[in-house]
C-alpha positions as MATLAB code, in Angstrom:
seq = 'XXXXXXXXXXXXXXXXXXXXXXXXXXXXXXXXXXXXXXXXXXXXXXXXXXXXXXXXXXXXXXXXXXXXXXXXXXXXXXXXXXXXXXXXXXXXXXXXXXXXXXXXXXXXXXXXXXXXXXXXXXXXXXXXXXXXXXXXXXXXXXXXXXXXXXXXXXXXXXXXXXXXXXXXXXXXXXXXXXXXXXXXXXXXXXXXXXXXXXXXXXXXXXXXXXXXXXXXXXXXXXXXXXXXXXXXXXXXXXXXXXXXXXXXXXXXXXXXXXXXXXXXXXXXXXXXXXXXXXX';
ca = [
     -17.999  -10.768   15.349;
     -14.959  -11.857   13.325;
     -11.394  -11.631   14.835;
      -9.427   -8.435   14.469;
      -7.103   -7.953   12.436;
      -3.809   -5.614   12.638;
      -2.989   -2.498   10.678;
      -0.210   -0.573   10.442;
      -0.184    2.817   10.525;
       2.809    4.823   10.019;
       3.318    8.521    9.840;
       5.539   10.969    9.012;
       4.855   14.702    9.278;
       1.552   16.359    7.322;
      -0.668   16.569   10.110;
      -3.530   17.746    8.366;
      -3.362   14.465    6.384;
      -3.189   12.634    8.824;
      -5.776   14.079   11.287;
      -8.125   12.919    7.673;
      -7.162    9.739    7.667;
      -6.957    8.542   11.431;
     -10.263    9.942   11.693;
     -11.540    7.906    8.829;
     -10.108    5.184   10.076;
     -11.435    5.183   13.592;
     -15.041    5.892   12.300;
     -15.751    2.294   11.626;
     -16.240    0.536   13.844;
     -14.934   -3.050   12.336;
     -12.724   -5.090   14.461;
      -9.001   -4.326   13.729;
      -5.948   -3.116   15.883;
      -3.833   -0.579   14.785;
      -0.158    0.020   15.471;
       0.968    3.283   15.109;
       4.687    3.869   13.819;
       5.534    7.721   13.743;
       8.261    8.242   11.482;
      10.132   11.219   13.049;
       7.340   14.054   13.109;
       8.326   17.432   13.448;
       4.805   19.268   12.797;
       2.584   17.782   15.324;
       1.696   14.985   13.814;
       3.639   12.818   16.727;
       1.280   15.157   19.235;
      -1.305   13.554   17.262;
       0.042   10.040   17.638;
       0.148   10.354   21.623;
      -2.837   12.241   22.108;
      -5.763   10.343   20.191;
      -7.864    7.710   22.823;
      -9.301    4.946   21.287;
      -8.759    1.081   22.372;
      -7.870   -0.201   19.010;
      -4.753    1.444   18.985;
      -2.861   -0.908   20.808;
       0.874    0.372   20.411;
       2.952    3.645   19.660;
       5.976    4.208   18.597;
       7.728    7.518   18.224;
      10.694    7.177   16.149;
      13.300    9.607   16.475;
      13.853    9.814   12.760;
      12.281    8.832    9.343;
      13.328    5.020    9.214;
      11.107    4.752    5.903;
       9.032    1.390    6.145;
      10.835   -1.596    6.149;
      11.751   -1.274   10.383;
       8.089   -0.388   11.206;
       6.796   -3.586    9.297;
       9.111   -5.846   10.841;
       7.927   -4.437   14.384;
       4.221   -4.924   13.512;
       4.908   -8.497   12.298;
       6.778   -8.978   15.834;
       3.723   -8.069   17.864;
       0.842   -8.987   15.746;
      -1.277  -11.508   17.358;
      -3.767  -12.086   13.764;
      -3.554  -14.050   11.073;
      -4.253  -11.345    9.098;
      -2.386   -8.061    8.659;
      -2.555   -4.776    6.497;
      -1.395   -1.234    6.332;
      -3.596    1.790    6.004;
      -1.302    4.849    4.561;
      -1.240    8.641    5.867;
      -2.566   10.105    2.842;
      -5.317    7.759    2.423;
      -9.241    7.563    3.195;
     -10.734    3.974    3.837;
     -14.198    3.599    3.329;
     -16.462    2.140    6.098;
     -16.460   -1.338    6.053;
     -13.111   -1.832    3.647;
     -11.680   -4.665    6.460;
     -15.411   -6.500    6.994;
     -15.513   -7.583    2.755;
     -11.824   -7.928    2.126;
     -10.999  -10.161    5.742;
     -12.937  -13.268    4.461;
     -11.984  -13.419    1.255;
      -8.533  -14.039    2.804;
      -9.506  -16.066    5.333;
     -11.251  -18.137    3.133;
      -8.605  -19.035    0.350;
      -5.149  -19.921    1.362;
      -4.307  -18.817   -2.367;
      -4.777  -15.446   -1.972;
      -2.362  -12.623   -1.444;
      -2.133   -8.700   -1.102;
      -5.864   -7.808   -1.530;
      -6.526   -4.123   -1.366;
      -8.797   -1.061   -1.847;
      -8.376    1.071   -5.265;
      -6.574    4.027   -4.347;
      -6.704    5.415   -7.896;
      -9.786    7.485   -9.084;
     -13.123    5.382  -10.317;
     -13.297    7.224  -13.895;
      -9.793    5.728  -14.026;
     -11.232    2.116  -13.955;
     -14.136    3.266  -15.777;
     -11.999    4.960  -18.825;
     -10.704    1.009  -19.356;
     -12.875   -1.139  -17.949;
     -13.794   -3.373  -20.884;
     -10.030   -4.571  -20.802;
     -10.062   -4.605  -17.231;
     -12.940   -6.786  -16.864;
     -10.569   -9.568  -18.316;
      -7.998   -9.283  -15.346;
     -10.859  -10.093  -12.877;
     -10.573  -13.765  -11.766;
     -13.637  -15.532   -9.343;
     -12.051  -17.080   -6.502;
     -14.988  -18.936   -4.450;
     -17.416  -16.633   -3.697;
     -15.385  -13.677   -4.227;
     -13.847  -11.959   -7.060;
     -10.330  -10.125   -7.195;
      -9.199   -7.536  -10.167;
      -5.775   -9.185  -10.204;
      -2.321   -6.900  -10.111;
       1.389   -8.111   -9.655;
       2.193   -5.700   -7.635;
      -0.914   -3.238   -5.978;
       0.297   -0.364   -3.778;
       1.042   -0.714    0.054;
      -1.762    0.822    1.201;
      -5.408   -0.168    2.756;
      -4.404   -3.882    1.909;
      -4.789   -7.011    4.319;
      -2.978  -10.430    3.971;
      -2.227  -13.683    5.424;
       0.839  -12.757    7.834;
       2.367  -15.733    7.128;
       2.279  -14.552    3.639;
       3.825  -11.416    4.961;
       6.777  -13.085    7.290;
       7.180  -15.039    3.612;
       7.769  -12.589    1.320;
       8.995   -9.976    3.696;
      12.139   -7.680    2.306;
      14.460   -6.785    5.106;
      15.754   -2.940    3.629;
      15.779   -0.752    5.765;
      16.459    2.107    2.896;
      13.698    0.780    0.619;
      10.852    3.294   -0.029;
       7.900    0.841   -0.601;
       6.026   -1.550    1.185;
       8.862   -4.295    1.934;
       6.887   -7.253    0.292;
       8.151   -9.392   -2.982;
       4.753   -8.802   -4.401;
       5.625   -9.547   -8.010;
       7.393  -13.261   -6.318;
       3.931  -14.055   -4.962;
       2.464  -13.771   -8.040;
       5.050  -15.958   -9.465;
       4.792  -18.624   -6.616;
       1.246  -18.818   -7.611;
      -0.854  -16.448   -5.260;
      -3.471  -13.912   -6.242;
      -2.761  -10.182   -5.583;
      -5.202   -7.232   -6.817;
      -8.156   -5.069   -5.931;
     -11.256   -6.540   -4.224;
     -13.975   -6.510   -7.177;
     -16.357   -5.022   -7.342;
     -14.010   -1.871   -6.542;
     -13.394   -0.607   -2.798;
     -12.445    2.696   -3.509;
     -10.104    4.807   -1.039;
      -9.526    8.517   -1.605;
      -5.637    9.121   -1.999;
      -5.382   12.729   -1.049;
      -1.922   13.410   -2.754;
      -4.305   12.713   -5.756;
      -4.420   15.960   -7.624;
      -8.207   15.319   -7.945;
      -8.729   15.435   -4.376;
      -9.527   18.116   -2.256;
      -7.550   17.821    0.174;
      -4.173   17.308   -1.999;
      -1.898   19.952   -0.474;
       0.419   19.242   -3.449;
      -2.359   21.698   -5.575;
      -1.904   24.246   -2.625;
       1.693   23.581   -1.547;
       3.989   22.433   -5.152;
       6.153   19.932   -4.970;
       8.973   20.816   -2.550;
       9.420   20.302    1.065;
       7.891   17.821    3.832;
       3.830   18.800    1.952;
       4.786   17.290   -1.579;
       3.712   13.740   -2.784;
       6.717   11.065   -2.328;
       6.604    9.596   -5.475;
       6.323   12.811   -7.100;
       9.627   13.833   -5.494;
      11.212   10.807   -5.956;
       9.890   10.987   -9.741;
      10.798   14.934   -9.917;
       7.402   15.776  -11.333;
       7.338   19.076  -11.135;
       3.754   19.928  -11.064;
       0.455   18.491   -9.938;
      -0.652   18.295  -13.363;
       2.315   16.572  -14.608;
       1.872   14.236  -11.192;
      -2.161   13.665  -12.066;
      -0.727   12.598  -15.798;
       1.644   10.094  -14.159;
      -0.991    8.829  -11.583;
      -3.348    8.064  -14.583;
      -0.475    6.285  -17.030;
       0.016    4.016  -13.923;
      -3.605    3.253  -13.658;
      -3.627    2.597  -17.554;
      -0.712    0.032  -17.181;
      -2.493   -1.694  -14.012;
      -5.381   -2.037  -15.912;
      -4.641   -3.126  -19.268;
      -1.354   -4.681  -19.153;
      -2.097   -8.600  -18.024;
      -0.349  -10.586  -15.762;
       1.386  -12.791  -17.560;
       2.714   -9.598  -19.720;
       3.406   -8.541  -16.165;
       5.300  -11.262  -15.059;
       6.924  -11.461  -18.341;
       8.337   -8.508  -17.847;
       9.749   -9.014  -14.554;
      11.249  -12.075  -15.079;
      12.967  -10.377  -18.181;
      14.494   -7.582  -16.073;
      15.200   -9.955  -13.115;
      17.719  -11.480  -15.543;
      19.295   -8.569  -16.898;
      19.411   -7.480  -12.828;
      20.963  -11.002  -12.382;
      23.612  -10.906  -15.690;
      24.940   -7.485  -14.357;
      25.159   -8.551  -10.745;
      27.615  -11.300  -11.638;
      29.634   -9.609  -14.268;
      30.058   -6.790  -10.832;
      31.247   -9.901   -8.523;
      33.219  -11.488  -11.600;
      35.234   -7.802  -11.785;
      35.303   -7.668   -8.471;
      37.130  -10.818   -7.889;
      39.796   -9.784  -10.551;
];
């Protein structure tokens, strides 16, 4: 048996999500440790949190309010004992077996970086997969679909590739990793290939999505579709699938292009602020 490795979990209210995923989670049986944040629950989800028994959750914590995820990753890097370390998200469903193909690849190749699970839909990949095909890139045994900048859920990587590129803001929404600056130093981010698919329930498509059932106010909505104000599931599933279009077909040195181009606007503004400031 390989050596565990530790994922963070962290919650924040919509229990019946997260009853889904835990349970998912703790189904297979694949040697990991899990460190449970709870962001400030107020619907029973922190019940949850102190009430499920299983020895691979290893330590709670009950926040007193939503700290977002910057503060809970810090505290996981703090403890962890691996050399690998991941997050598995609220909303999501890991498939058995997701830490048991994606763990050696990393252990294996110093050169690789955030290496995840596809938590879009499969016809999504399938609708542009001859121009996908050309982002996938062999690396030893295994192969990676390769992305600047995958989402921050079911993903492992080296934790000293985490303590690296870690982001210390406490107000920032995302996972607090300089993905896109990995890429850039030289390591490989993406998918594991051939695809490891993980249901994201706030998908419209899934069943469980209680944005279709519940709109897009309150504590039930999707986060990027309230930080986005999409106003509908169907205007959320049409955003969901223009972001799977760009992952796919946009390549990574377009990509990193890109980023470099509106680093140095971000840069050119910033001192022009301090130059006006200093007036």
């Amino acid at each position: 048996m390989s050596d565990p490795v530790d994922l963070l979990l962290i919650t924040h209210n919509r229990r019946e999500y997260v009853e889904r995923s835990v349970a998912t989670l703790l189904a297979d049986p694949a040697p990991f440790r899990v460190f449970w944040w709870d962001n400030g629950s107020v619907d029973g989800t922190a019940d949850l949190c102190r009430s499920i028994n299983d020895p691979r959750i290893v330590e709670r914590h009950l926040s007193s309010e939503n700290v977002m995820q910057a503060i809970p990753f810090r505290w996981v890097l703090d403890r962890s004992g691996s050399d690998l370390i991941g997050k598995v998200d609220d909303d999501t469903l890991v498939p058995r077996g997701w830490v048991e193909t994606i763990a050696p690849a990393l252990r294996e190749h110093q050169e690789l970086g955030m290496i995840g699970c596809w938590t879009f839909w499969m016809e999504d990949f399938e609708t542009y997969k001859q121009i996908a095909v050309n982002k996938v890139v062999q690396v030893g045994r295994h192969q990676i679909l390769q992305d600047v900048s995958i989402g921050g859920t079911a993903f492992l990587m080296r934790r000293q590739h985490a303590e690296s590129y870690f982001v210390n803001d406490p107000l920032g929404r995302g996972v607090p990793i300089r993905r896109k600056d990995m890429t850039l130093d030289g390591l490989i981010s993406g998918w594991y290939f051939p695809l490891i698919w993980a249901e994201h329930m706030d998908d419209p498509r899934s069943v469980h999505c209680l944005m279709n059932r519940m709109g897009t106010t309150g504590a039930h909505a999707a986060l990027t579709a309230r930080s986005r104000s999409i106003s509908s599931p169907s205007e959320y599933l049409n955003w969901i699938k223009m972001d799977a279009q760009r992952a796919l077909t946009i390549s990574v040195k377009r990509q990193l292009r890109e980023y470099r181009s509106r680093s140095s606007l971000w840069r050119r503004v910033w001192r022009r602020l301090r130059a006006f400031r200093l007036k």
